[in-house]
C-alpha positions in Angstrom: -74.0 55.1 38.5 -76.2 52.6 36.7 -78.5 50.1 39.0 -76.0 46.7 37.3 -78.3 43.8 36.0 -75.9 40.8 36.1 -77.4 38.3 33.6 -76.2 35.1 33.8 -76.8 33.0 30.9 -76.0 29.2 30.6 -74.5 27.8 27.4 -74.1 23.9 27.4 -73.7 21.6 24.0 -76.1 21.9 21.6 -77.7 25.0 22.7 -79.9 26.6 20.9 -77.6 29.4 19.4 -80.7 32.2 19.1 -81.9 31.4 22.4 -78.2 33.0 24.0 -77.5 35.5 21.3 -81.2 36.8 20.9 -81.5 38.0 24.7 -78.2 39.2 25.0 -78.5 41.2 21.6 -81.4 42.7 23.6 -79.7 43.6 27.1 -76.9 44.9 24.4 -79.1 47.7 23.1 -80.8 48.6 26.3 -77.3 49.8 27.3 -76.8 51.6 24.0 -80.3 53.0 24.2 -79.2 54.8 27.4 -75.7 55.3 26.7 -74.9 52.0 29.6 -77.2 53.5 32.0 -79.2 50.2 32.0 -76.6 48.6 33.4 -76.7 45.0 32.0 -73.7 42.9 32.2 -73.9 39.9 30.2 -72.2 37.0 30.9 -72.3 33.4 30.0 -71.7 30.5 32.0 -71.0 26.8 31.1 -69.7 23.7 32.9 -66.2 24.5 32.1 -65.1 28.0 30.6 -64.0 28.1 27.3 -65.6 27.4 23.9 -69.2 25.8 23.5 -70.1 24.3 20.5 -73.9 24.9 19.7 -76.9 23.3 17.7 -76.1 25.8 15.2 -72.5 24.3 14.9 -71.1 28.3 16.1 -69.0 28.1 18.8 -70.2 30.8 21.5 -67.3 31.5 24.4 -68.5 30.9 28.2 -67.1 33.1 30.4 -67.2 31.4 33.4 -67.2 27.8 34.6 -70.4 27.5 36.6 -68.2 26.9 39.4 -66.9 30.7 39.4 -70.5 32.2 38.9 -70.9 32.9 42.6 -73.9 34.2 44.1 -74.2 37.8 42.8 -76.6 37.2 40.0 -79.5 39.4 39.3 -81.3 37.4 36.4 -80.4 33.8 35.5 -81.0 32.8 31.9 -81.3 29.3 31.0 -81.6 28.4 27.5 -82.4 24.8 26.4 -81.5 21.9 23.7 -83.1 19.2 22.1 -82.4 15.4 20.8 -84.1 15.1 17.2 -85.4 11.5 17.8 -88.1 9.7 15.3 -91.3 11.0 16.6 -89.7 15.1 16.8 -87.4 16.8 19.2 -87.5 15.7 22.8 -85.7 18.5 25.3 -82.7 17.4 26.9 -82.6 17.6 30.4 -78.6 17.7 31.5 -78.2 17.0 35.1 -75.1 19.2 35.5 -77.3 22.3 34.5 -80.0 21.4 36.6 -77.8 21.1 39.6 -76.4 23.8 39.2 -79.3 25.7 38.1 -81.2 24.4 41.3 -78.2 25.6 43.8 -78.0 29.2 41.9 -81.7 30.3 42.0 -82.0 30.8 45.5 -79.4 33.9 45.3 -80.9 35.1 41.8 -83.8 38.0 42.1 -85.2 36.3 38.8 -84.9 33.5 36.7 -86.3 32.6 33.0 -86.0 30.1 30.5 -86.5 30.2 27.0 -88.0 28.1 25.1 -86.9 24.1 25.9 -85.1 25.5 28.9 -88.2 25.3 30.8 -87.6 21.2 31.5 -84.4 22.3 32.8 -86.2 24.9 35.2 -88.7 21.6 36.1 -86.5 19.6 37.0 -84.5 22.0 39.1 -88.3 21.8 41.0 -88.3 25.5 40.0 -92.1 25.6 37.9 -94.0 23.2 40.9 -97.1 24.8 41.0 -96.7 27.6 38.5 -97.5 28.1 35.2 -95.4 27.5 32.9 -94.9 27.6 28.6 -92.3 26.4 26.6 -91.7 25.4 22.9 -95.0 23.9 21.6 -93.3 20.8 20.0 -92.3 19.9 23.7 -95.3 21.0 26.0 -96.8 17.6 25.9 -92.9 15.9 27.5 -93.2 19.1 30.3 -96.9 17.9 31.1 -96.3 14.2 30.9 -92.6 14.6 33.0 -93.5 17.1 35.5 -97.5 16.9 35.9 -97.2 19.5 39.3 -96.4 22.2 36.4 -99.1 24.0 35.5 -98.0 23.7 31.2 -99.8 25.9 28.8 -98.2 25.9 25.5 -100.1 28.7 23.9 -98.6 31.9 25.1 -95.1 33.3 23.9 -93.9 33.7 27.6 -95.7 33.6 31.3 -94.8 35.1 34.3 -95.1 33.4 37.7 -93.5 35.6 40.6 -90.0 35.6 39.9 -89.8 32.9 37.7 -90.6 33.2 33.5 -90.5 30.6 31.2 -90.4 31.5 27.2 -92.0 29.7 24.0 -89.7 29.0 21.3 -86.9 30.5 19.5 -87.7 34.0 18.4 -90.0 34.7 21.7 -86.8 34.7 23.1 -86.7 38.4 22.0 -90.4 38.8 23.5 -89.1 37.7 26.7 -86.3 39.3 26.9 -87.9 42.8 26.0 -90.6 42.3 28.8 -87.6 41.9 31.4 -86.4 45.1 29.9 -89.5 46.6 30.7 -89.8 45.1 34.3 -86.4 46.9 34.6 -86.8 50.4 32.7 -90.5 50.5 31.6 -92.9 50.2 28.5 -90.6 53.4 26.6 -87.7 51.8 26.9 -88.7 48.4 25.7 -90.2 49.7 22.6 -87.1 51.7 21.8 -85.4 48.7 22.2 -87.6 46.9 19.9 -87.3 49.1 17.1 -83.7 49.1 17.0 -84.2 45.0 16.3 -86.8 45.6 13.6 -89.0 43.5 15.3 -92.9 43.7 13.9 -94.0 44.0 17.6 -93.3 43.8 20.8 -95.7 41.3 21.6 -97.2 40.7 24.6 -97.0 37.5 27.1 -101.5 36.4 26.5 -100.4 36.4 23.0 -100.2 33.1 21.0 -97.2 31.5 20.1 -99.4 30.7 16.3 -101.4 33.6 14.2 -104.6 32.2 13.1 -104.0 30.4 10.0 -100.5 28.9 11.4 -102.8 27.7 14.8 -104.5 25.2 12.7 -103.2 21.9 10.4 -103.9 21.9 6.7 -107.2 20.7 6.4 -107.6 17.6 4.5 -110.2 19.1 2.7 -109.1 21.8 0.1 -112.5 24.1 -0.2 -111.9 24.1 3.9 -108.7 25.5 3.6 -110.4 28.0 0.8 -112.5 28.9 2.8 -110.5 30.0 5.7 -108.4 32.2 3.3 -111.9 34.1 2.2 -112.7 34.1 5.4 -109.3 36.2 6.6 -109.8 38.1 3.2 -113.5 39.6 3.6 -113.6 39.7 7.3 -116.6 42.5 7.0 -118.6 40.2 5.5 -121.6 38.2 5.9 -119.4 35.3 8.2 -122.4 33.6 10.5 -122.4 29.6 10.4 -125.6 30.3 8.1 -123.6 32.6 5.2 -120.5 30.0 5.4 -122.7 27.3 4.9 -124.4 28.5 2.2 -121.2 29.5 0.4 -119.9 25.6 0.7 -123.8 24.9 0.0 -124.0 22.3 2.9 -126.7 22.2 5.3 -125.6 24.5 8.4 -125.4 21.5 10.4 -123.2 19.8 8.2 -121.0 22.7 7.4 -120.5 22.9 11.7 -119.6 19.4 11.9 -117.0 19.3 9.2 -115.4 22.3 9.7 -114.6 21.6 13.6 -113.5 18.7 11.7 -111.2 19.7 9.2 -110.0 22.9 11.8 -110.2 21.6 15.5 -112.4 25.0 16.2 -116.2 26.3 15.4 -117.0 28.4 12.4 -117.9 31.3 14.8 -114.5 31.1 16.9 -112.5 30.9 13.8 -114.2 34.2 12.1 -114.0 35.3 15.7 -110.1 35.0 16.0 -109.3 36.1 13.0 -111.0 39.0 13.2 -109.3 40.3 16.6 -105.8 39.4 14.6 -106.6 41.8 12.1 -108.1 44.3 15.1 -104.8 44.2 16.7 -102.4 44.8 13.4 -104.8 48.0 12.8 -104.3 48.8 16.8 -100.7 48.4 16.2 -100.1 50.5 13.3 -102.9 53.0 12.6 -104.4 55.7 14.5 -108.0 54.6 13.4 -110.3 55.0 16.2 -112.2 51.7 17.4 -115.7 52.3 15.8 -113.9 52.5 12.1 -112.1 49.1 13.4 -114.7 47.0 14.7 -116.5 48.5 11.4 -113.4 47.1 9.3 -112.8 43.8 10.8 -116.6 43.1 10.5 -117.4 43.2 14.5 -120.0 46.0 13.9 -119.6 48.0 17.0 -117.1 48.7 20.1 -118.9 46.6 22.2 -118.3 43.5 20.3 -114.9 44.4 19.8 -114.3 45.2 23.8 -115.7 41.1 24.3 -113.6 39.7 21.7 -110.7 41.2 23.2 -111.6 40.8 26.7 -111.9 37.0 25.7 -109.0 36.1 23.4 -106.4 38.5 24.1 -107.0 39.4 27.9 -107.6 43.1 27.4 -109.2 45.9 25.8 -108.1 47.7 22.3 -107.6 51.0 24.0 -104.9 49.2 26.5 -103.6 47.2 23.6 -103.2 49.7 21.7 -101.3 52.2 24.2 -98.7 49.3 24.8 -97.9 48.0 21.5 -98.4 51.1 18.9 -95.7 50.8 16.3 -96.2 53.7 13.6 -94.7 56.9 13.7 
């Protein structure tokens, strides 16, 4: 008989739709992968049972009042929702789900939110002293309302003990494949992620941006051409000194306006964007790491180990054997 996972997930309101349908679409095919061995049993919980009317406007159906969901729950799921006021979304904090999120943890062997759910998860005093992420549009409201969580709004998910918080919207999918893992290991995760499609299975250090999305237009259009050559001939000539020349600016100059127009140094934006390319060629090619470093212009292993080491949290060899996508 299967080892059941009970996942409990809470539907309120205004949920975000993807954020319900995207993790259980993903306990779903574990079970098909293994023909139910898996065991996940997905069930969603509301205030009242009955039908739930999210932010998509599709109504989802909740199972269970959270009255009836009792305390045999193996992973708790908690969503989130957000008021679109003036100055961008703010999450909304319900203090029904919090209650009932704070008296249900205790009996749950893990919890996780995704994306805005995390507020609900701090104010259920569930992420004091942790680390946290959430959606990036709302990081600044978790810091500000909750300054005993640790909030770092770069990484598509984190894991503190029991507890995992998600980024937002797709990473939902992220999350929910690493749980999968936890559960039945790095295989079946991957198999999983192939029956969704998904470019990656990405891992929890990564970013919830790519390189050129991490940054805001620059006001400066031969800035903004010039990241775009820079992405384009990363085996070039890239030092502060080549760049420079190229916008024919003193070196000093150049440095002071790009940090200006990018929020980040020449040499950490080559540097970025070269381990972005590293990974995508780790990920789908079986070229070995000299012809890399060679192709994304770091020159030797070495230099590609520190890169790695410094923006990613491991090495291309270990990178590689966890998130290799071609046949």
């Amino acid at each position: 008989m299967p080892i059941p996972h009970r996942v409990v997930i809470a539907v309120f309101p205004d949920v975000d739709l993807l954020d319900v349908t995207g993790p259980a679409e993903v306990f779903a095919l574990a079970n098909r992968e293994t023909g139910g061995r898996a065991g996940y049993e997905v069930r969603l919980a509301a205030p009242e049972a009955g039908p739930v009317v999210t932010s998509a406007g599709v109504r989802l159906l909740a199972d269970l009042a959270f009255a009836e969901v009792g305390a045999a729950v193996d992973t708790l799921l908690v969503p989130g929702a957000v008021d679109l006021q003036p100055d961008g979304p703010v999450a909304r904090v319900d203090n029904t789900v919090v209650e009932w999120v704070k008296a249900t943890a205790p009996h749950a062997r893990r919890i996780a939110s995704v994306c805005v759910g995390a507020h609900l998860l701090a104010a259920a005093g569930l992420l004091d002293g942790r680390r946290a992420t959430t959606h990036w549009s709302t990081a600044a409201q978790l810091a500000a309302e909750h300054p005993q969580v640790r909030v770092d709004a770069d990484p598509i998910f984190v894991r503190s003990g029991r507890v995992w918080t998600g980024a937002g919207i797709s990473t939902c999918m992220d999350l929910t494949l690493a749980l999968v893992a936890e559960d039945h290991g790095e295989e079946m995760a991957l198999a999983v992620a192939r029956q969704l499609v998904v470019y990656l299975k990405r891992q929890g250090g990564q970013s919830q941006f790519s390189v050129p999305l991490s940054r805001t237009p620059a006001a400066r259009r031969d800035i903004d051409e010039l990241c775009v050559f820079i992405t384009e001939h990363l085996d070039d000539d890239l030092s502060a000194t080549a760049l420079a020349g190229r916008m024919c600016l003193s070196e000093r100059h150049f440095a002071r306006i790009f940090r200006q127009e990018t929020g980040t140094s020449p040499a950490a934006y080559v540097e970025a964007a070269r381990v972005e390319s590293a990974r995508r060629l780790l990920e789908a090619t079986d070229q070995p790491l000299e012809q890399i470093a060679a192709t994304v212009g770091m020159g030797s292993v070495e230099t590609l180990h520190r890169a790695f080491r410094k923006q990613i949290s491991t090495t291309p060899a270990a990178y590689r054997r966890r998130f290799r996508t071609a046949v």
